[in-house]
C-alpha positions as CSV (number, residue, x, y, z in Angstrom):
1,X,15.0,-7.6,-13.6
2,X,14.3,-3.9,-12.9
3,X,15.5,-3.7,-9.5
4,X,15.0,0.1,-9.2
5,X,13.2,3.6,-11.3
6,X,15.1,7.2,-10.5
7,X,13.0,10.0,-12.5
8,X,10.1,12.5,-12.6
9,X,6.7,11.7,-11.2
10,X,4.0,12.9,-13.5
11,X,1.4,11.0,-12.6
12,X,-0.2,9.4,-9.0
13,X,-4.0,7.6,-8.2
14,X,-3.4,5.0,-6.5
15,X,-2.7,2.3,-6.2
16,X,-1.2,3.5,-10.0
17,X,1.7,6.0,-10.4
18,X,3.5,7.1,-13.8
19,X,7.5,7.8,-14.0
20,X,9.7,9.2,-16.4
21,X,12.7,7.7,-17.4
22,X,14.5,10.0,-19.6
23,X,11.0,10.2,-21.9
24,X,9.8,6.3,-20.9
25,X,6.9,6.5,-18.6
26,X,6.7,3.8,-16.6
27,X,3.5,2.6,-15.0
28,X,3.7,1.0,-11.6
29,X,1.3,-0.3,-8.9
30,X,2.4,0.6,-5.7
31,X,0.6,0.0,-1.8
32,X,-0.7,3.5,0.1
33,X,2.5,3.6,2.7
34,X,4.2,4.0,-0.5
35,X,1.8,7.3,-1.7
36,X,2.3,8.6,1.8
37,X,6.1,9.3,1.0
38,X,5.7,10.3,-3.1
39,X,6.9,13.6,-3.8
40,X,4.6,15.9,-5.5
41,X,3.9,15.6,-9.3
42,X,7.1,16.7,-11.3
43,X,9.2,16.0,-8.6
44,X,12.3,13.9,-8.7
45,X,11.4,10.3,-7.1
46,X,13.4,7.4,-6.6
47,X,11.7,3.7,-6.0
48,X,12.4,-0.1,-5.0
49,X,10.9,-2.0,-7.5
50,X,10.0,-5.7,-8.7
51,X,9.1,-6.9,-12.0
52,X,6.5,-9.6,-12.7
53,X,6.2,-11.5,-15.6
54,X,2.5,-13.2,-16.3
55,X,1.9,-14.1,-19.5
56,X,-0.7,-11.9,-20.3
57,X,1.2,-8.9,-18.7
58,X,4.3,-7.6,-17.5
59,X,3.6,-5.6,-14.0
60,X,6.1,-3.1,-11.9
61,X,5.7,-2.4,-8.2
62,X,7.1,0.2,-7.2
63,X,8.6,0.6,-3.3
64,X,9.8,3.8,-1.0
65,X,11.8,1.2,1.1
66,X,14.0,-1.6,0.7
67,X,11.8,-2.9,3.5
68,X,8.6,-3.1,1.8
69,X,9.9,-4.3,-0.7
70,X,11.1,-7.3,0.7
71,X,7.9,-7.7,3.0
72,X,6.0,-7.5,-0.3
73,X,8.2,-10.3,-2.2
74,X,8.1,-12.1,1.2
75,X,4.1,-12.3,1.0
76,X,3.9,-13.2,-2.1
77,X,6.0,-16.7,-1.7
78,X,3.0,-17.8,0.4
79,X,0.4,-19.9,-0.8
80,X,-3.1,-18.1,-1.9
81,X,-1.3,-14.8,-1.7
82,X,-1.1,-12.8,-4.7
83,X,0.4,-9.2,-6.2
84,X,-2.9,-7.8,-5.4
85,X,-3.3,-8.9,-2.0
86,X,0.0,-8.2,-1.3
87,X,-0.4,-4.6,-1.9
88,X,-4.1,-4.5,0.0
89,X,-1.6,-5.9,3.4
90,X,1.2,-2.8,2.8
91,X,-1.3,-0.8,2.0
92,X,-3.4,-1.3,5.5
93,X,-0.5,-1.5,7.7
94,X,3.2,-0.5,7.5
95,X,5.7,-3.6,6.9
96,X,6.7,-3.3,10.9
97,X,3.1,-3.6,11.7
98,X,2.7,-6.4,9.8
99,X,6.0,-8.2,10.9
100,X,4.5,-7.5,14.6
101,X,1.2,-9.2,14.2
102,X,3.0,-11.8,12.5
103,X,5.3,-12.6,15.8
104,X,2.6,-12.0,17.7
105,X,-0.2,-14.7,16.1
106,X,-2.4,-11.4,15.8
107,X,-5.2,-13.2,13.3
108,X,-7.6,-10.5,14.3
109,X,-5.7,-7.7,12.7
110,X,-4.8,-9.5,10.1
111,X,-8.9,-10.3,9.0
112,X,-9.9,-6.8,9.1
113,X,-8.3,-6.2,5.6
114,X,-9.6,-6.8,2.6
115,X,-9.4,-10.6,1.0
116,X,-7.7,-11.3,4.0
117,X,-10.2,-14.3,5.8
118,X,-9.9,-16.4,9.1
119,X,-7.8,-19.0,7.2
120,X,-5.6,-16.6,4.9
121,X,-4.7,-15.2,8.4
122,X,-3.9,-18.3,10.0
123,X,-1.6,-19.5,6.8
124,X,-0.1,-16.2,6.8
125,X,0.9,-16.2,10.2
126,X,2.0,-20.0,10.1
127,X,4.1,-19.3,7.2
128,X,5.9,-16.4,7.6
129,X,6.7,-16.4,11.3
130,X,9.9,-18.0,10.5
131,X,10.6,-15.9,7.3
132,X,10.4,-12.3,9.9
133,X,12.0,-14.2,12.6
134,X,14.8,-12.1,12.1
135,X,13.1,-8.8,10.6
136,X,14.4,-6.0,12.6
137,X,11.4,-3.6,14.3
138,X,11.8,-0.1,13.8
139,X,9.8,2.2,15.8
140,X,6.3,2.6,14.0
141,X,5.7,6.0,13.6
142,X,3.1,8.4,11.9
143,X,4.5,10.0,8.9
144,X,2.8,13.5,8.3
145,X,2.1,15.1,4.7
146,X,1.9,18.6,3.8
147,X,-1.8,19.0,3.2
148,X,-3.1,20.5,0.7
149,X,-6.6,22.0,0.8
150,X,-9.4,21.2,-2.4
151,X,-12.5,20.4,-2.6
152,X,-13.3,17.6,-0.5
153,X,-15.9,15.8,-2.5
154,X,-13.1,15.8,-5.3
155,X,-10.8,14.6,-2.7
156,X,-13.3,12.1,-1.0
157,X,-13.9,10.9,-4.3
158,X,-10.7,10.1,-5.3
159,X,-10.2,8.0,-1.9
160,X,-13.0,6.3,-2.6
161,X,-12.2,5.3,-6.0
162,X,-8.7,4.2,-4.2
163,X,-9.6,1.9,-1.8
164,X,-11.9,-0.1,-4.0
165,X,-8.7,-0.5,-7.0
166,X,-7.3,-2.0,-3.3
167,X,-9.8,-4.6,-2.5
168,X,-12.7,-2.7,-0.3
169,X,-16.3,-2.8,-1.3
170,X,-17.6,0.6,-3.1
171,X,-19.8,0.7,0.0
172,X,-17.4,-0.1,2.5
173,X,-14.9,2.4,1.1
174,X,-17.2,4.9,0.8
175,X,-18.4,4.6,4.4
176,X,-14.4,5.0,5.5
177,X,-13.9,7.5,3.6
178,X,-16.8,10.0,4.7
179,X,-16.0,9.1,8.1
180,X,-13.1,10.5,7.9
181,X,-13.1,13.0,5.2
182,X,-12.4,17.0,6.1
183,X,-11.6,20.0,2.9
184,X,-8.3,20.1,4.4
185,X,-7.2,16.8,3.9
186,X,-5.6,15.4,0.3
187,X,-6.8,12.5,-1.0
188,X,-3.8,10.4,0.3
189,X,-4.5,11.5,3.5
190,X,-8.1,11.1,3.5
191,X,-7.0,7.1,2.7
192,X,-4.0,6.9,5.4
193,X,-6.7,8.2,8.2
194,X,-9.6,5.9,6.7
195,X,-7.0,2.7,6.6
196,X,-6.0,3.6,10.1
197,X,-9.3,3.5,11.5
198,X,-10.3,0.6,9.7
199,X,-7.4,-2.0,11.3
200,X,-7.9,0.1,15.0
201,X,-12.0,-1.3,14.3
């Protein structure tokens, strides 16, 4: 089991990312509160990871915290959820967030994510409120990015293309995206805001 990737970030769209380890570039999938906390491109980066074995594949997902990490193998023990969903549900809300709506039978938050229906929420929240009983809240914060200005069709573009790899319709990803979209905002931001508004709907 790879367990955890130290080296150089060359490459990032999400949901895919690229590291280098000591000339091995590994690909990995990883969800958007993960992008939000990468390092620019040639940058040292260090990641929580968990290897799955299919037998037409081998995939890595890669992690900035132990947290999501676990909130991510968590989800995917429950029935109907997969890898890919999993990443849609860290990708839309931070692990806390999550774990919150969780405790707090929250179905409506839940259903405004992608792939995630009335009865997907319902199982989810039936079973994993005992598997977060004891997951410790931290306070959920904004995390802020350096931004980065370029053209912002080039950006909006790019966030487009992102949310749809995560599960949203081309038309419904396009219609976050330009709602949100500004020239001085990256692409990873353009996605954070657009998510954020989205689950706040």
């Amino acid at each position: 089991m790879i367990g955890q990737i130290r080296g150089i970030l060359i490459h990032k769209q999400p949901p895919h990312l690229l590291v280098d380890v000591q000339g091995v570039a590994y690909e990995i999938e990883a969800p958007m509160t993960t992008f939000y906390k990468l390092p620019d491109i040639n940058v040292e980066v260090t990641l929580f990871t968990h290897l799955a074995i299919r037998d037409d594949a081998h995939l890595l997902f890669g992690f900035a915290t132990h947290d999501e990490r676990t909130m991510f193998r968590t989800l995917i023990k429950v029935n109907g959820v997969g890898a890919k969903m999993a990443l849609t549900i860290l990708s839309g809300m931070e692990a806390d967030h999550f774990a919150q709506c969780i405790r707090d039978g929250d179905a409506d938050s839940l259903v405004r994510l992608p792939g995630v229906g009335k009865k997907t929420a319902e199982r989810l929240i039936i079973e994993m409120r005992d598997r977060l009983k004891d997951w410790e809240l931290s306070s959920i914060t904004s995390r802020s990015a350096d931004n980065a200005p370029g053209r912002a069709s080039s950006q909006s573009d790019d966030a487009v293309s992102a949310l749809i790899a995560l599960g949203y319709k081309p038309q419904e990803a396009s219609r976050l995206v330009f709602a949100v979209a500004t020239d001085e905002l990256t692409s990873e931001e353009i996605i954070r805001e657009a998510l954020r508004a989205f689950v706040k709907k």
